[in-house]
PLY file of the C-alpha trace (Angstrom):
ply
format ascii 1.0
element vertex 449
property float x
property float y
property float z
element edge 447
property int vertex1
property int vertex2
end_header
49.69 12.60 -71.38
44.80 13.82 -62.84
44.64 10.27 -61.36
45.79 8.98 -64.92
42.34 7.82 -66.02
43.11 6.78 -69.21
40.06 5.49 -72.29
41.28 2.16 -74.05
39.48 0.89 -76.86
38.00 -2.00 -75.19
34.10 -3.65 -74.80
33.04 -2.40 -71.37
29.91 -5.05 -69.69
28.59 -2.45 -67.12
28.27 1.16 -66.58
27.81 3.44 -63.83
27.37 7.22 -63.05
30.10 8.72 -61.51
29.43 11.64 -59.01
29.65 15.08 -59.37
30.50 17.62 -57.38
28.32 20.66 -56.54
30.63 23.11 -55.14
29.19 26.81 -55.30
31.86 27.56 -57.21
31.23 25.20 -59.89
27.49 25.27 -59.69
28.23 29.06 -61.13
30.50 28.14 -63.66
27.77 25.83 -64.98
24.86 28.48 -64.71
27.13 30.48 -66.98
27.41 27.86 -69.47
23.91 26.88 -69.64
22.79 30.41 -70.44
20.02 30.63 -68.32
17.70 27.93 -69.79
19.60 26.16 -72.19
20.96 22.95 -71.01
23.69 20.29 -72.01
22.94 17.25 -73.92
23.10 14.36 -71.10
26.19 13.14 -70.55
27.64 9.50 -71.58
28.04 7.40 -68.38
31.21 6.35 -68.39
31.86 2.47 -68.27
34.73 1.09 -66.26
35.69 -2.84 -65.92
35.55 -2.89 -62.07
34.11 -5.95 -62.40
35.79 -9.62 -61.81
33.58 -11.15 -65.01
35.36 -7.97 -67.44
38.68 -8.49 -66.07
39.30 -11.26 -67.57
39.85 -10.26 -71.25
42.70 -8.49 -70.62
44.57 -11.87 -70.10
44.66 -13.11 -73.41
46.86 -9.83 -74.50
49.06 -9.70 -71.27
52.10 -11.31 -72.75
54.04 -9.16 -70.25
52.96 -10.77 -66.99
53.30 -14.30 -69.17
56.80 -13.51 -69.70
57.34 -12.98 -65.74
55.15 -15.71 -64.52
52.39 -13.65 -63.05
48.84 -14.31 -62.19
46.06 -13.34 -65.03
44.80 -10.00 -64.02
41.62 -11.07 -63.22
43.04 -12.29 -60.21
45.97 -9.96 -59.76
43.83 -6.80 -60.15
41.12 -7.88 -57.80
43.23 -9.13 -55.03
45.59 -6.12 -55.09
42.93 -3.09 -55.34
40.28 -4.75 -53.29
37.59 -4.49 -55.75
34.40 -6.17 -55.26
32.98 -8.68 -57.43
29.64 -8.48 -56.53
29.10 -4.57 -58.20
30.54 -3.03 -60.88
30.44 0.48 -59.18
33.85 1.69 -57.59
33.02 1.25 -53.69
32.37 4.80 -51.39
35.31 3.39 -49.17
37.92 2.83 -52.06
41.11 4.82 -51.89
41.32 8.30 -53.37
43.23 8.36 -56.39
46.69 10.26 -55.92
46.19 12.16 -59.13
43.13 12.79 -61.82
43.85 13.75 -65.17
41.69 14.53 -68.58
42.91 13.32 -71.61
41.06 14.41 -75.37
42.53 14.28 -79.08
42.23 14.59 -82.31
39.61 17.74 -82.10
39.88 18.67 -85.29
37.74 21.38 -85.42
36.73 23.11 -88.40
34.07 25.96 -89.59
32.47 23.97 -92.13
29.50 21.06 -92.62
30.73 17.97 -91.29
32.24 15.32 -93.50
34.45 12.84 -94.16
37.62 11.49 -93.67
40.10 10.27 -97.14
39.25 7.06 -96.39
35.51 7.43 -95.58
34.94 8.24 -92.01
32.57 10.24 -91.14
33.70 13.69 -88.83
32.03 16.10 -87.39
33.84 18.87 -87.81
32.05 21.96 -85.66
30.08 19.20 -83.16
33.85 18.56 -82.24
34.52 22.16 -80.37
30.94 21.93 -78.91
32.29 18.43 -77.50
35.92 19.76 -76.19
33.55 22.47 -74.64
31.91 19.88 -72.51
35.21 18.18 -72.04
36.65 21.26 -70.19
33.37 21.46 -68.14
33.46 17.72 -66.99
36.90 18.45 -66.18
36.95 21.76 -64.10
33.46 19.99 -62.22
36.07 17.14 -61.34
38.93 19.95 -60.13
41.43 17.57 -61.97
45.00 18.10 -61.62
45.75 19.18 -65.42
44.47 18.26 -69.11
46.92 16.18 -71.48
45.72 17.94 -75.10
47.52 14.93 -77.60
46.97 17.41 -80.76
44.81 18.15 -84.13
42.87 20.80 -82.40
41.82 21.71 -85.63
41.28 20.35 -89.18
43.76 20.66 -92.37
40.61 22.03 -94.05
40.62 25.11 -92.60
43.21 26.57 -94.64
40.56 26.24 -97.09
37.04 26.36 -96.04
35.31 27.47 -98.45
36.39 24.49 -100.75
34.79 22.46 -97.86
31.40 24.14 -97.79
32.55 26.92 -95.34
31.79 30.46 -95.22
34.46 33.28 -95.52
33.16 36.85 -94.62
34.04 39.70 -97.21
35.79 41.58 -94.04
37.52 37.93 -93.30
38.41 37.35 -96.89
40.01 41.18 -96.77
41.50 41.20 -93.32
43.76 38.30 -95.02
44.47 40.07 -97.90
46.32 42.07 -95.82
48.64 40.01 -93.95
45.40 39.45 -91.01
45.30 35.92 -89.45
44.08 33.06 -91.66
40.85 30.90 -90.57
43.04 28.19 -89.01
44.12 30.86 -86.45
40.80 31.79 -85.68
39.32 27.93 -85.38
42.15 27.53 -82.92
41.59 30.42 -80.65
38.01 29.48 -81.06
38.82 25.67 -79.71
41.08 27.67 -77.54
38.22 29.67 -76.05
36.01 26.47 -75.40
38.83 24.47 -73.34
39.37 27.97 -71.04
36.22 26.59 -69.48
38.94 24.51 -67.65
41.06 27.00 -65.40
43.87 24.42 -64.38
46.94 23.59 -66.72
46.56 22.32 -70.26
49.67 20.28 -71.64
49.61 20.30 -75.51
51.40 18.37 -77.97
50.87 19.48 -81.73
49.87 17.19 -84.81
49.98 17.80 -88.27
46.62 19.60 -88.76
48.02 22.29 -86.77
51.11 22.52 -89.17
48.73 22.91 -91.97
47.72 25.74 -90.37
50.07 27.16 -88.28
53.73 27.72 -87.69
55.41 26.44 -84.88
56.19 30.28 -83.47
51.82 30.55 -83.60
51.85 27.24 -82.23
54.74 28.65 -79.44
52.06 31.53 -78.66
48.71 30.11 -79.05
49.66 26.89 -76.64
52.32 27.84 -75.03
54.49 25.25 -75.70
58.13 25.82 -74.70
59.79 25.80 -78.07
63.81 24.84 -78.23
65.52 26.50 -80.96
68.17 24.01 -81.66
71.72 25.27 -83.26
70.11 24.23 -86.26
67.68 27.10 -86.18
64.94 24.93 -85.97
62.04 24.67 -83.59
61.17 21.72 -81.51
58.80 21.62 -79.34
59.23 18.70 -76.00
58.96 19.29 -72.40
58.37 18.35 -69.42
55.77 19.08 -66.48
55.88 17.53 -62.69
52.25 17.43 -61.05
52.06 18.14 -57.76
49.60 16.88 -55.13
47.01 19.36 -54.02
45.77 19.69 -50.36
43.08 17.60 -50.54
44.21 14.76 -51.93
45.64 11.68 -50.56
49.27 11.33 -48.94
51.42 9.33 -51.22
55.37 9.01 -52.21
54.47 9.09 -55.53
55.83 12.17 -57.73
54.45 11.99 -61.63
56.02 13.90 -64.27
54.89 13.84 -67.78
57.48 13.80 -70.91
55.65 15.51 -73.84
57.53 14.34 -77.04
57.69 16.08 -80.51
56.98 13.71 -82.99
57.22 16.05 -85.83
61.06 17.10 -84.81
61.84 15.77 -88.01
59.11 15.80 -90.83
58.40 17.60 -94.18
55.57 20.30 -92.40
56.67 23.68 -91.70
60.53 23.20 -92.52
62.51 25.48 -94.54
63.10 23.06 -97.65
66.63 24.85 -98.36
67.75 25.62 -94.80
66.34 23.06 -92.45
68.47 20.04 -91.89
65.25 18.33 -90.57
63.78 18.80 -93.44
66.43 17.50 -95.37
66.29 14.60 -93.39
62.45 14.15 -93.68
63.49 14.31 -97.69
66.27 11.86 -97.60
63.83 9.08 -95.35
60.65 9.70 -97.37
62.90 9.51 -100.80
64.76 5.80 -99.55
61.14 4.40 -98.31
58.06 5.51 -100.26
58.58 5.49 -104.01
55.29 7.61 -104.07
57.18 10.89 -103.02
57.11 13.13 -103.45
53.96 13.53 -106.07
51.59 11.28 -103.52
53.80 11.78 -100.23
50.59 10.97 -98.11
50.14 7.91 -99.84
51.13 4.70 -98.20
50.01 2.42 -101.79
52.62 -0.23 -102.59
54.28 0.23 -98.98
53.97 -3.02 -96.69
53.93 -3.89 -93.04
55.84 -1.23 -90.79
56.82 0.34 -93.96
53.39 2.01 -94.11
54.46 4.40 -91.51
56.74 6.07 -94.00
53.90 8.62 -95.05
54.30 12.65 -95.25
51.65 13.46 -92.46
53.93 11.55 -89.73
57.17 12.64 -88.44
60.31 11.37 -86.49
62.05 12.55 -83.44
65.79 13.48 -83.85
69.01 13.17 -81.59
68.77 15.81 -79.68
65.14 15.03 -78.74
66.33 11.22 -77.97
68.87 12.66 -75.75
66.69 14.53 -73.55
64.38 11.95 -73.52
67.41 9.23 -71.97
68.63 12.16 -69.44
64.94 12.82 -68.28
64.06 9.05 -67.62
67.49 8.70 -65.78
66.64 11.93 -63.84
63.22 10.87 -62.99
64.71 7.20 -61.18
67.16 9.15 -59.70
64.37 11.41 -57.95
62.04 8.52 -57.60
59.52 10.16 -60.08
57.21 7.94 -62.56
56.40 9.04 -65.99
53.79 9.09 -68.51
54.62 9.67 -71.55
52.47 11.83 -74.30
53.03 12.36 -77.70
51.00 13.00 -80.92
51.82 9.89 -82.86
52.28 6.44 -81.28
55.33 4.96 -80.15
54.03 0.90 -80.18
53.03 -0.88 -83.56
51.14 -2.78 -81.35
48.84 0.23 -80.84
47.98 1.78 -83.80
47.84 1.42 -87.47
51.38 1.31 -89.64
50.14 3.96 -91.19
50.27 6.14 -87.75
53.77 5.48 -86.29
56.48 7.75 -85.77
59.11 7.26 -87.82
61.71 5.96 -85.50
59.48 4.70 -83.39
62.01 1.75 -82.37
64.71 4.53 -81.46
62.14 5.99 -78.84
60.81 2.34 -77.71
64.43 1.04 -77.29
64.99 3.89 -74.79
61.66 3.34 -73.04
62.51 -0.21 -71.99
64.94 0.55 -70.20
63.22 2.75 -67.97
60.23 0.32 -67.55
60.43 0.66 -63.39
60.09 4.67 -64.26
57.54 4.72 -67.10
53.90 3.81 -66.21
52.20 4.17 -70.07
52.66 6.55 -73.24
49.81 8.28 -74.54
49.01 9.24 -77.86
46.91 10.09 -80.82
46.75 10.65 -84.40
45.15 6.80 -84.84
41.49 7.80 -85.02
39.75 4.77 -83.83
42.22 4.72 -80.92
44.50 1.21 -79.88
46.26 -0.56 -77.22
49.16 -2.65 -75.91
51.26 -4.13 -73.49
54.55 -4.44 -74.87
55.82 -7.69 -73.94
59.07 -6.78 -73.09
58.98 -4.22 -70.72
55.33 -4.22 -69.07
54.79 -0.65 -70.26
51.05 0.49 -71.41
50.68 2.01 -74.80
47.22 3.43 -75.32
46.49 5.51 -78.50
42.83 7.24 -77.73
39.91 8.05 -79.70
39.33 11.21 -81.45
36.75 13.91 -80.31
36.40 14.04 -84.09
34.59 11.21 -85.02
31.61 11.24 -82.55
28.79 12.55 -83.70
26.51 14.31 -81.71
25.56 14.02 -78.86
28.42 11.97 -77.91
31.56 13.81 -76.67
34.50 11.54 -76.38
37.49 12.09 -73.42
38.79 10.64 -71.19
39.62 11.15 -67.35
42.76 8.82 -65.63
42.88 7.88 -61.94
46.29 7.44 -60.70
46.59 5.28 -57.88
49.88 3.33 -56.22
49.46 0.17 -58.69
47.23 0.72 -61.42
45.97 3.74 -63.95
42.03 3.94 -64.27
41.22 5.26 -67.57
37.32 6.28 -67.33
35.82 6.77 -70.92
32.92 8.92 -72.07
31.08 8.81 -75.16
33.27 6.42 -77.52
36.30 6.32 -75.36
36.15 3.51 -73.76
37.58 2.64 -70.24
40.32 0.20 -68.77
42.35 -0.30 -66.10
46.19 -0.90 -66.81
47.96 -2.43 -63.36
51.78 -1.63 -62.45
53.27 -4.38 -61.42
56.36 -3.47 -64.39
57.65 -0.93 -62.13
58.66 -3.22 -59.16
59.89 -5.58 -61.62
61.16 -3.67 -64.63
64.82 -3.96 -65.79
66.00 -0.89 -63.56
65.45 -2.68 -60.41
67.21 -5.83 -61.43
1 2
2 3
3 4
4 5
5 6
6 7
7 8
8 9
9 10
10 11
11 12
12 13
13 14
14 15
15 16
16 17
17 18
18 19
19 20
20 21
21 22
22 23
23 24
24 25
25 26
26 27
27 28
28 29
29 30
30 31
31 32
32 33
33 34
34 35
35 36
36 37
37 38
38 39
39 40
40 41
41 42
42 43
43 44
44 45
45 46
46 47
47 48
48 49
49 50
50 51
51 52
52 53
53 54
54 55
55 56
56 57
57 58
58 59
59 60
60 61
61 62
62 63
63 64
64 65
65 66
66 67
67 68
68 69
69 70
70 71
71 72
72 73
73 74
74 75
75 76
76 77
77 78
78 79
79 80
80 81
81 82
82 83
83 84
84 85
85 86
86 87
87 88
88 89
89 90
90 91
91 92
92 93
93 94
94 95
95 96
96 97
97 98
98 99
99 100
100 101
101 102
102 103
103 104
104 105
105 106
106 107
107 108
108 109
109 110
110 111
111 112
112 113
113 114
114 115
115 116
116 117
117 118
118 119
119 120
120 121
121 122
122 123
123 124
124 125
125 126
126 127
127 128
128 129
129 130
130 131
131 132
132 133
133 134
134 135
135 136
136 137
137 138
138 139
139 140
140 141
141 142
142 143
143 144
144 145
145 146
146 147
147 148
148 149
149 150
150 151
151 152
152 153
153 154
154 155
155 156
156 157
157 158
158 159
159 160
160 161
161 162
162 163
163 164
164 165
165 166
166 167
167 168
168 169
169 170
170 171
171 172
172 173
173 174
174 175
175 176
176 177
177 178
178 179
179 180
180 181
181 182
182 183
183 184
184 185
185 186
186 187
187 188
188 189
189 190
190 191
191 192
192 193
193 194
194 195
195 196
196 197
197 198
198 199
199 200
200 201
201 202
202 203
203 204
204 205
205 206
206 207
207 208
208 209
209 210
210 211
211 212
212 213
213 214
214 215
215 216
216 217
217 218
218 219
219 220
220 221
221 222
222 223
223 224
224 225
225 226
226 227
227 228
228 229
229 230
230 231
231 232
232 233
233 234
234 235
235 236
236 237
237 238
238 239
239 240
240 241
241 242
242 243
243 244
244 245
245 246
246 247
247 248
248 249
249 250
250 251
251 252
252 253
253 254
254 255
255 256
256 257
257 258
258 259
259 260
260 261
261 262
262 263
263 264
264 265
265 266
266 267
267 268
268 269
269 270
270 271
271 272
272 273
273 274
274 275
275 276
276 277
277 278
278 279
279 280
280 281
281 282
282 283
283 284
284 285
285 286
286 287
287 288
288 289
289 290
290 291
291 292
292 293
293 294
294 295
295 296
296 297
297 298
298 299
299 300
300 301
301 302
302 303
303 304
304 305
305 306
306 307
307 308
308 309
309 310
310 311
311 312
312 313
313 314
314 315
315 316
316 317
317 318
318 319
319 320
320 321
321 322
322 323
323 324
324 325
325 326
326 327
327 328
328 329
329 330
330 331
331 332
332 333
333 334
334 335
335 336
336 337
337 338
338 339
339 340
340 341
341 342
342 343
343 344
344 345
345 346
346 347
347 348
348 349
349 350
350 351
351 352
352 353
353 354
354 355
355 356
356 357
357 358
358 359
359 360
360 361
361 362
362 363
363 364
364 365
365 366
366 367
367 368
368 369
369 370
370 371
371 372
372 373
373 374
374 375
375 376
376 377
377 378
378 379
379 380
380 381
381 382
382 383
383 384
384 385
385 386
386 387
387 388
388 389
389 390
390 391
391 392
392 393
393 394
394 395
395 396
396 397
397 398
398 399
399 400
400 401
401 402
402 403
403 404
404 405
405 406
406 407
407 408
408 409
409 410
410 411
411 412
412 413
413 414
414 415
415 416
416 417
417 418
418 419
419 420
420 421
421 422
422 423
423 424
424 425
425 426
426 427
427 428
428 429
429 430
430 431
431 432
432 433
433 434
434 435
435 436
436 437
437 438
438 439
439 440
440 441
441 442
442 443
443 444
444 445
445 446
446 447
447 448
């Protein structure tokens, strides 16, 4: 779902270095990390579009502030955060951000040579946990509030890593034999053990490469994420966290809560075919829109447009879910709380590939617009290359970020977000790339009217 610095997938002109603290305390974490005399691969400088000249391409895709007749934010941005157009560096006498978050996705880690993705990207699959590693030390150097994990900590190949070029011990091999954890339980704790580097609070969402690994009671344990057993016996996993300030930081009105959605409440992974009515559901969607399933149920062939999305490694979110998600907005105006939203899948079309979207994506969007003075932006996953929009109708941001997976070394790709009163700095490294989203949707969204 930490000033929400959030990475969009966007050219960035400059650069700059951002500084780090040097606390005792975190000067020891690092000598622990480095081993003595091994040292980190340099860093990526992040690049942010502080500057007037970058501002201006985010005009041409605003159709929001079109819509209500407001100035191209090349002009709104700069005249309402100050920002000087004569550096691209943010300015020593700039307000604090109220809260700093870390975003990564789309790990994907997996014990085996790296490779490629069905449709021919390359991944590197062990580089990725080395990367996260270095994630969780950028973040705990930057003390930021908590880490949004959007899912796929680890690859669908490790349920079978040797096909994949992996290694499986003889004592490994017999330990599962006889009933002992399978390799996708170990790659996790092992990603696991590289984000604990971080001490502060990690909110996870799961994907489907943990299902292909995983139930959702290991995924309960492993990530703690508060399972609901729903009368239909089955397990969904949404919730919600409020951040609060810390000492240090800025005074401010604002309260942020984050709403992590399930997007695999109803899908064909890890269901009971005869018991589950989700699953059931899953069949009876998949079975009216994809004529490949079930034989190819990943394949998308034939399938146009938004139909695309109708795949089997994509889910939707039912009812109950939708419910919870109304109540919570409503509860969050009442309290004068803003949200971000997090999910594995994307929400928007406008953000990601057909092939990506939740299911009922409209269901979840139709609910979001009417909150648009509550929610700031929804994050997400899943979509590789990562994506971005502004829906037009309610002002809300829609970012979908780039996977850790697909950097090879030695890039390492997450993001950190600044939250301040009227905008969300998203501040890239490696091939995340940074933005700034303003909120001028929440003085003027429908709830206010």
């Amino acid at each position: 779902m930490q000033s929400l610095r959030f990475f969009v997938i966007i050219p960035a002109i400059y650069a700059f270095a951002l500084p780090m603290s040097s606390s005792p305390s975190q000067s020891r974490i690092m000598d622990t990390l480095m081993n003595g005399k091994q040292s980190l691969p340099p860093r990526r400088t992040s690049s942010l579009a502080y500057d007037n000249g970058s501002l201006e391409k985010y005009s041409k895709v605003d159709l929001w502030r079109q819509r209500q007749n407001l100035p191209p934010i090349s002009t709104a941005v700069t005249t309402t955060t100050a920002l000087s157009s004569s550096s691209s560096s943010i300015q020593k006498n700039e307000i604090e951000p109220i809260y700093t978050f870390g975003v990564l996705t789309d790990i994907q880690y997996a014990p085996i040579p790296d490779g490629h993705s069905y449709g021919g990207n390359p991944r590197y699959y062990r580089h990725a946990k080395e990367a996260a590693e270095h994630a969780a030390i950028h973040f705990q150097e930057e003390q930021v509030q908590c880490v949004v994990n959007l899912g796929d900590m680890v690859d669908g190949k490790c349920a079978a890593v040797e096909k994949w070029g992996g290694v499986v011990s003889d004592s490994k091999r017999a330990e599962i034999a006889e009933g002992g954890s399978p390799v996708g339980h170990d790659a996790i704790d092992d990603v696991l053990k590289s984000l604990s580097i971080y001490t502060g609070r990690i909110l996870h969402t799961y994907g489907n490469h943990e299902l292909y690994n995983l139930s959702r009671w290991d995924l309960s344990n492993k990530l703690s994420i508060p399972f609901t057993l729903e009368p239909t016996n089955d397990l969904v996993g949404y919730y919600d966290h409020l951040l609060h300030r810390q000492q240090n930081q800025p005074s401010s009105p604002m309260k942020l809560r984050f709403l992590v959605l399930d997007s695999y409440d109803i899908c064909l992974l890890d269901r009971c075919p005869d018991t589950s009515p989700k699953r059931q559901l899953a069949h009876e969607l998949m079975t009216k829109n994809n004529p490949n399933y079930p034989k190819e149920h990943n394949s998308p062939e034939g399938l146009e447009g938004l139909s695309k999305r109708f795949v089997g490694f994509n889910g939707g979110v039912d009812k109950p879910q939708l419910k919870w998600l109304e109540q919570s907005l409503r509860m969050a105006r009442e309290n004068d709380e803003k949200v971000i939203l997090c999910s594995h899948q994307p929400i928007h079309p406008g953000s990601t590939y057909p092939t990506c979207l939740i299911w009922n994506f409209d269901e979840i969007l139709e609910i979001v617009r009417k909150y648009n003075d509550v929610v700031m932006a929804s994050f997400s996953g899943h979509a590789h290359k990562g994506g971005y929009v502004r829906d037009e109708v309610s002002g809300v941001h829609f970012r979908t970020f780039e996977a850790v997976l697909e950097s090879p070394h030695p890039i390492r790709t997450y993001a950190m977000v600044d939250v301040f009163e009227n905008r969300l700095n998203v501040r890239g490294e490696g091939d995340c790339v940074s933005d700034i989203y303003d909120l001028d949707h929440l003085n003027i969204g429908v709830g206010n009217r």
